[in-house]
KERO-936746 format. One record per residue: residue number from 1; residue in one letter; x, y, z of N, C-alpha, C in turn. Coordinates in pm, 1 decimal. Example, Ala and Ser with C-alpha at 12.3 -4.5 7.8 and 13.67 -1.06 7.14 Angstrom:
+-----+------+----------+----------+----------+----------+----------+----------+----------+----------+----------+
: pos : code :     n_px :     n_py :     n_pz :    ca_px :    ca_py :    ca_pz :     c_px :     c_py :     c_pz :
+-----+------+----------+----------+----------+----------+----------+----------+----------+----------+----------+
:   1 :    A :   1319.0 :   -569.0 :    780.0 :   1230.0 :   -450.0 :    780.0 :   1320.0 :   -330.0 :    780.0 :
:   2 :    S :   1285.0 :   -225.0 :    708.0 :   1367.0 :   -106.0 :    714.0 :   1290.0 :      3.0 :    787.0 :
+-----+------+----------+----------+----------+----------+----------+----------+----------+----------+----------+
***
This chain:
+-----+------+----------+----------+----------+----------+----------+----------+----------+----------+----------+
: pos : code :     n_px :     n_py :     n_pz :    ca_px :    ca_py :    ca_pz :     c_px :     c_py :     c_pz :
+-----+------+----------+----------+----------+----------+----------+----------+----------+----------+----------+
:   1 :    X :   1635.5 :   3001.1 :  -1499.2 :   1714.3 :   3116.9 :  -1539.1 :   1859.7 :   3093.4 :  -1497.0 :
:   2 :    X :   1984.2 :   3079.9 :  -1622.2 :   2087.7 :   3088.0 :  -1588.6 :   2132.9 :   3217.6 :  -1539.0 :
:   3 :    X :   2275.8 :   3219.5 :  -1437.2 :   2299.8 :   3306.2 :  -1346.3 :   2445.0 :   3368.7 :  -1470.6 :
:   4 :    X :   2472.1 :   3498.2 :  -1435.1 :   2541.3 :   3489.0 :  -1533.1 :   2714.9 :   3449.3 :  -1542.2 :
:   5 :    X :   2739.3 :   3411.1 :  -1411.6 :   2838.8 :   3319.7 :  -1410.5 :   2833.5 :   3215.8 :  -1513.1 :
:   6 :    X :   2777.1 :   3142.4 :  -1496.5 :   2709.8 :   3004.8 :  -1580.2 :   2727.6 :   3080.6 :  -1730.9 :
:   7 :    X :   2647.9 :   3180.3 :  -1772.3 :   2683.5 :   3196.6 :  -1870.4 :   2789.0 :   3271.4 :  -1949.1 :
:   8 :    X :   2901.1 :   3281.9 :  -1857.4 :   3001.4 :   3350.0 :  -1867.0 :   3078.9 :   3252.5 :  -1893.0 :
:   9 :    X :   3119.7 :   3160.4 :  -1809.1 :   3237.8 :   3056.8 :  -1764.3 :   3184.9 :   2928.3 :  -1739.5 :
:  10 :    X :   3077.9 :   2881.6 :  -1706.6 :   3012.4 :   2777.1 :  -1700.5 :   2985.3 :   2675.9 :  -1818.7 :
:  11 :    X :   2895.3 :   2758.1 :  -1918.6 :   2878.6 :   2696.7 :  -2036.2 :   2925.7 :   2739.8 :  -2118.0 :
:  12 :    X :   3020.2 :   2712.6 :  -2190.7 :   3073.8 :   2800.4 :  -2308.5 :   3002.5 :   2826.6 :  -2406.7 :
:  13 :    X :   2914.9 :   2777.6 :  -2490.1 :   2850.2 :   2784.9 :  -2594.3 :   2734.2 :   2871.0 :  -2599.2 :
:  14 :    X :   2764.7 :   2907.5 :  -2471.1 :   2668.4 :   3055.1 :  -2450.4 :   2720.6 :   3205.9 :  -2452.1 :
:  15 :    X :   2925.2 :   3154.3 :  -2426.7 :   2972.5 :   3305.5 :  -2412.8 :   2953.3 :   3373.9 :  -2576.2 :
:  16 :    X :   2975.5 :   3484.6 :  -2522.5 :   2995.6 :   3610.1 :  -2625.0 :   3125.7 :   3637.3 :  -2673.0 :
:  17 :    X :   3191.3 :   3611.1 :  -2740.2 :   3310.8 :   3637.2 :  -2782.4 :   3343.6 :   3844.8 :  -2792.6 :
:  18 :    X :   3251.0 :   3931.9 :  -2833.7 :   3280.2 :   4015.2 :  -2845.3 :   3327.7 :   4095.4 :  -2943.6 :
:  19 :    X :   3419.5 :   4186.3 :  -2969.4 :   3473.1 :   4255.1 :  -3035.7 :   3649.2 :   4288.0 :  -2990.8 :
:  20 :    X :   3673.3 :   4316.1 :  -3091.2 :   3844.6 :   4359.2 :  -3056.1 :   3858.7 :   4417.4 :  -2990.6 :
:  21 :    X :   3792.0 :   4574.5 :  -2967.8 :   3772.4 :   4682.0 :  -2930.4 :   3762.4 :   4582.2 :  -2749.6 :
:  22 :    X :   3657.3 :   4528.8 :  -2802.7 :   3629.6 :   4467.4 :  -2624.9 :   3720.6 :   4449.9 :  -2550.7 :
:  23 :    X :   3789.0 :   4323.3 :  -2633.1 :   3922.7 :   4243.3 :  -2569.7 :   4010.0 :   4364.1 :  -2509.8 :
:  24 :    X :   4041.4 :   4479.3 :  -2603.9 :   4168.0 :   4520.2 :  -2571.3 :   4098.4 :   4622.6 :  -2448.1 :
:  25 :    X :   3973.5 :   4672.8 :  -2409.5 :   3911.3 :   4737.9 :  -2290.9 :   3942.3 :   4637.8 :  -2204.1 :
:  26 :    X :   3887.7 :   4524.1 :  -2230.1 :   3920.6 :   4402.4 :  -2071.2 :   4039.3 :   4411.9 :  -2042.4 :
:  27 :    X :   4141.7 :   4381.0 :  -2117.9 :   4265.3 :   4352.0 :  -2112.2 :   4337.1 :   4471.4 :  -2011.1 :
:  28 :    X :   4318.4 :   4597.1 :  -2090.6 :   4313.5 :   4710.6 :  -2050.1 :   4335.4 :   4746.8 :  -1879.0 :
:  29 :    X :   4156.6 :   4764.2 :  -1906.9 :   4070.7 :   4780.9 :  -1713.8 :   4141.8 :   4688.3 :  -1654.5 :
:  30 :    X :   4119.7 :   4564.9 :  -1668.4 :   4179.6 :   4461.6 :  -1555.6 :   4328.2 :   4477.9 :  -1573.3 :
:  31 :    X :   4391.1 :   4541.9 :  -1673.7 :   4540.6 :   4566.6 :  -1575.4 :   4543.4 :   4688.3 :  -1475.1 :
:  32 :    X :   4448.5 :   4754.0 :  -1495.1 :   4466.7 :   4903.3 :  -1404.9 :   4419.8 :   4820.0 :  -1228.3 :
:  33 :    X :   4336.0 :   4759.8 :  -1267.5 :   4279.4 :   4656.6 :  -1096.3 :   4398.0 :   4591.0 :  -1057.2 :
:  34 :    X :   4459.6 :   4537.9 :  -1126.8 :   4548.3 :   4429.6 :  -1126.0 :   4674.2 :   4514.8 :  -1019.0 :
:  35 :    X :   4761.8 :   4602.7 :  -1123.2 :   4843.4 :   4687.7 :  -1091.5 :   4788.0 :   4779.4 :   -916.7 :
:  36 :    X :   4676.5 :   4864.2 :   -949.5 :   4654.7 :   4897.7 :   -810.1 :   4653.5 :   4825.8 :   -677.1 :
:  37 :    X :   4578.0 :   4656.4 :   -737.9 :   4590.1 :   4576.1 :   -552.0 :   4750.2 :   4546.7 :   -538.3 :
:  38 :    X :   4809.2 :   4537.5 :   -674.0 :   4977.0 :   4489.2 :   -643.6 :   5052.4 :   4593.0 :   -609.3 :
:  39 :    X :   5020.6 :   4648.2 :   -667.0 :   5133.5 :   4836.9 :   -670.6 :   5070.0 :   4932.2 :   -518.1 :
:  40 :    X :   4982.4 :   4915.7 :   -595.4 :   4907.2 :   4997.3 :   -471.7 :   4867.4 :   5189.4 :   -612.5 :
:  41 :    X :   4909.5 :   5110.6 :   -735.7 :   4937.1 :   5216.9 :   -833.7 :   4894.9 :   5232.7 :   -943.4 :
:  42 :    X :   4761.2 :   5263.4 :  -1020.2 :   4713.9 :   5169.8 :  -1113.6 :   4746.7 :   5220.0 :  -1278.9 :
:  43 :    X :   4858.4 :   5296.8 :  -1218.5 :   4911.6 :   5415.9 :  -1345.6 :   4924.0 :   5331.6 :  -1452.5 :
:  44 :    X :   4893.7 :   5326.5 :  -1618.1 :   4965.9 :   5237.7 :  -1733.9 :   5080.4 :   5297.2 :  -1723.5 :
:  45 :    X :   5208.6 :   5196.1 :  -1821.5 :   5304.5 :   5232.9 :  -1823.7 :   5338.8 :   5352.5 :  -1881.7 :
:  46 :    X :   5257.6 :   5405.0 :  -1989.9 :   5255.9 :   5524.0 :  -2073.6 :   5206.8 :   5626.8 :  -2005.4 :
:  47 :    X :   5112.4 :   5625.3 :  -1884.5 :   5059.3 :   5752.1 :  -1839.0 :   5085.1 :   5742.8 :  -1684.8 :
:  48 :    X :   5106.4 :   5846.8 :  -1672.7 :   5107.2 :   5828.1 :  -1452.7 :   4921.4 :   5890.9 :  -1421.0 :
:  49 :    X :   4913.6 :   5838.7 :  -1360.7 :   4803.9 :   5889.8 :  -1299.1 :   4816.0 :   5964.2 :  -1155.1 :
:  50 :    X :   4811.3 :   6044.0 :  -1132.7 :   4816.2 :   6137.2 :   -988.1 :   4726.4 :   6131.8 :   -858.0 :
:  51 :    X :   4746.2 :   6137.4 :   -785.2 :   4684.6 :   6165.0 :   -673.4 :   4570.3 :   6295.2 :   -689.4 :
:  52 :    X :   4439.7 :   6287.3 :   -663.2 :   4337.8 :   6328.8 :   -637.3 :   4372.1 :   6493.0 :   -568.5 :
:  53 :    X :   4396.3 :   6597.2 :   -647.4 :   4417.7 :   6689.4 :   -575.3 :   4260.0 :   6797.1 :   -575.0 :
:  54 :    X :   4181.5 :   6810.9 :   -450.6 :   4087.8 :   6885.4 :   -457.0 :   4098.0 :   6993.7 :   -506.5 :
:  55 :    X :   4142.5 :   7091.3 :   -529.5 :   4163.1 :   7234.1 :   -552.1 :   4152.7 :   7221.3 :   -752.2 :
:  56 :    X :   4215.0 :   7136.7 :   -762.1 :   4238.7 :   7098.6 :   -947.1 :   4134.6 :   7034.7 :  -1002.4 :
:  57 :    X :   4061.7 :   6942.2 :   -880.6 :   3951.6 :   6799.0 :   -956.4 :   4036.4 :   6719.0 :  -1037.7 :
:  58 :    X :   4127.3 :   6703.9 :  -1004.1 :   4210.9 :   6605.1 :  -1135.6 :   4161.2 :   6469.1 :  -1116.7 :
:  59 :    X :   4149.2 :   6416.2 :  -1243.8 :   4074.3 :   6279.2 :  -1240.8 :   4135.8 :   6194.9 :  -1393.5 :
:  60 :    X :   4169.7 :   6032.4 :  -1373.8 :   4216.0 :   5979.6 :  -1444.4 :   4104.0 :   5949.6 :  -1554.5 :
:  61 :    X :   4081.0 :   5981.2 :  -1649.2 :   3956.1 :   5976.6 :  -1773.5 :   4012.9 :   5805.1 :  -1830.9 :
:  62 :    X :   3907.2 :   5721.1 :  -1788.2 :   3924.4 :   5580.6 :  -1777.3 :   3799.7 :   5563.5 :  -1919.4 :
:  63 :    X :   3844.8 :   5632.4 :  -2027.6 :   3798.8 :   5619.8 :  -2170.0 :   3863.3 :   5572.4 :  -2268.4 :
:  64 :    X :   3850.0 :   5529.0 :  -2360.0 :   3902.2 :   5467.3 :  -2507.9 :   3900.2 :   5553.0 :  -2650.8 :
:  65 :    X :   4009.0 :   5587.3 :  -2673.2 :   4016.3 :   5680.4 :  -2817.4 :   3949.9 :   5599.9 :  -2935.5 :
:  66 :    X :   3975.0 :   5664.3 :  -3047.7 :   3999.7 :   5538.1 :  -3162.6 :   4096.8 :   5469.8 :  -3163.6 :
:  67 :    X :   4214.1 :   5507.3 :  -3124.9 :   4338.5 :   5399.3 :  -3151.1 :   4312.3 :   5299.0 :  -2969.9 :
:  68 :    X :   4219.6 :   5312.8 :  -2868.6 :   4209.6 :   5229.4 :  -2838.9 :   4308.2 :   5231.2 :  -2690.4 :
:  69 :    X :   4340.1 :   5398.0 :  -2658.8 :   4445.4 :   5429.1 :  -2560.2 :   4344.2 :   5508.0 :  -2471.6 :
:  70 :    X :   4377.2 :   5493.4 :  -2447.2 :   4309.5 :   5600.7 :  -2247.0 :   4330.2 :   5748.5 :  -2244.5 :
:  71 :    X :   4254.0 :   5826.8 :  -2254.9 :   4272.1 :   5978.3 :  -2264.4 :   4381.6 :   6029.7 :  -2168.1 :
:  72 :    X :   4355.5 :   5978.4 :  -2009.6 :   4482.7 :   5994.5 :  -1970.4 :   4423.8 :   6108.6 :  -1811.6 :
:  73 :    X :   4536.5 :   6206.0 :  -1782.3 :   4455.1 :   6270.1 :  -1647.3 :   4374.0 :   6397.0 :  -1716.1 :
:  74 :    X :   4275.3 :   6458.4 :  -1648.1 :   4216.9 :   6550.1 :  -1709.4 :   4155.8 :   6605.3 :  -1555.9 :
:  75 :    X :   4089.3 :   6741.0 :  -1556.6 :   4082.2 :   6832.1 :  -1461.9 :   3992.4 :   6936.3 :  -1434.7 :
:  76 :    X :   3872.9 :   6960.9 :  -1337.6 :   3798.6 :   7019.1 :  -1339.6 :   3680.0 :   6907.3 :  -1334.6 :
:  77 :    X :   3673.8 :   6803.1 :  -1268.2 :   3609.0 :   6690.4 :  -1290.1 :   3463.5 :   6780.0 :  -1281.0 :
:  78 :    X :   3407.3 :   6764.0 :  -1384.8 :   3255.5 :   6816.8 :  -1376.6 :   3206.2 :   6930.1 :  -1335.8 :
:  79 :    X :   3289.8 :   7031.2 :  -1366.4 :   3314.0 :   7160.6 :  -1310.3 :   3195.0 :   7262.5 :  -1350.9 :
:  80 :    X :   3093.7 :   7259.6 :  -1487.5 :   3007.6 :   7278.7 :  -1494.8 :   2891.5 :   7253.8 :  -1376.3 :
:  81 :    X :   2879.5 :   7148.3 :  -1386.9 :   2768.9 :   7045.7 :  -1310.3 :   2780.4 :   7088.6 :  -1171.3 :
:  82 :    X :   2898.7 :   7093.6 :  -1137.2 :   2933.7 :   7143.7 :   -985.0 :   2857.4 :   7300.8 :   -929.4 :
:  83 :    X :   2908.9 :   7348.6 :  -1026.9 :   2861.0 :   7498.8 :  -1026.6 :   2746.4 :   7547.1 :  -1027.2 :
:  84 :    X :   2659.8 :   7467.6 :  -1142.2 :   2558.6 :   7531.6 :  -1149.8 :   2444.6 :   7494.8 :  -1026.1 :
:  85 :    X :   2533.4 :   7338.5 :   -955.7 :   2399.9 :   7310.5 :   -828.9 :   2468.5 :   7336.7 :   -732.8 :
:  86 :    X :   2575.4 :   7406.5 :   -720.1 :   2650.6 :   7494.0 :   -577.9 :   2551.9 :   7619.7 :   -603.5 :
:  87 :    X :   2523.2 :   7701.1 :   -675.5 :   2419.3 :   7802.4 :   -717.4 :   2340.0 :   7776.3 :   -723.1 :
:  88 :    X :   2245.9 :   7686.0 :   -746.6 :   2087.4 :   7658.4 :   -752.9 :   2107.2 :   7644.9 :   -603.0 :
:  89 :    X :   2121.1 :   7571.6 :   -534.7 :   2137.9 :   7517.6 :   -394.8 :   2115.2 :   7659.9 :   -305.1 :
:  90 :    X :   2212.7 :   7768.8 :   -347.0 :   2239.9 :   7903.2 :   -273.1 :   2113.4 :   7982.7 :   -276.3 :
:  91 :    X :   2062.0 :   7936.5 :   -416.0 :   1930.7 :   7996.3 :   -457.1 :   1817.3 :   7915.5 :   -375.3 :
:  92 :    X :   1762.2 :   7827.9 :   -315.5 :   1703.9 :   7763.7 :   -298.3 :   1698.0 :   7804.8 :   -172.6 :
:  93 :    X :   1824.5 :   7857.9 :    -80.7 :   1826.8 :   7864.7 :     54.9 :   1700.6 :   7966.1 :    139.4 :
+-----+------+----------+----------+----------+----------+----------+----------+----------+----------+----------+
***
């Protein structure tokens, strides 16, 4: 059983080439890694991304439109989900 290093970078004639869509996600993600260990900041140039404020849930939505751009910050991270097992939980007590 190859490891999937090996079949990543090892043997070529095994990689997956992918899709466009792919490329431009890799390309993408690994600049946001890239930028954060260098910057310390992993904002794209088009969007800032913010600091984590509890009270808001603000959270950077690390998704792909159709045109292939990043939704961007968004807020209330799971605010449903939160709620309804902060209440079941109360109920349970």
């Amino acid at each position: 059983c190859e490891s999937f290093w090996n079949l990543r970078y090892g043997d070529k004639q095994h990689v997956s080439v992918g899709n466009e869509k792919d490329e431009i996600v890799r390309v993408k993600f690994s600049q946001l890694l890239v930028d954060f260990i260098n910057k310390g900041d992993p904002s794209p140039l088009d969007q800032r991304w913010t600091r984590l404020r509890p009270e808001l849930m603000n959270y950077f939505d690390i998704d792909f439109d159709e045109e292939n751009n990043m939704r961007g910050m968004k807020y209330a991270y799971h605010a449903f989900e939160i709620t309804f097992w902060n209440r079941t939980m109360l109920r349970l007590r």
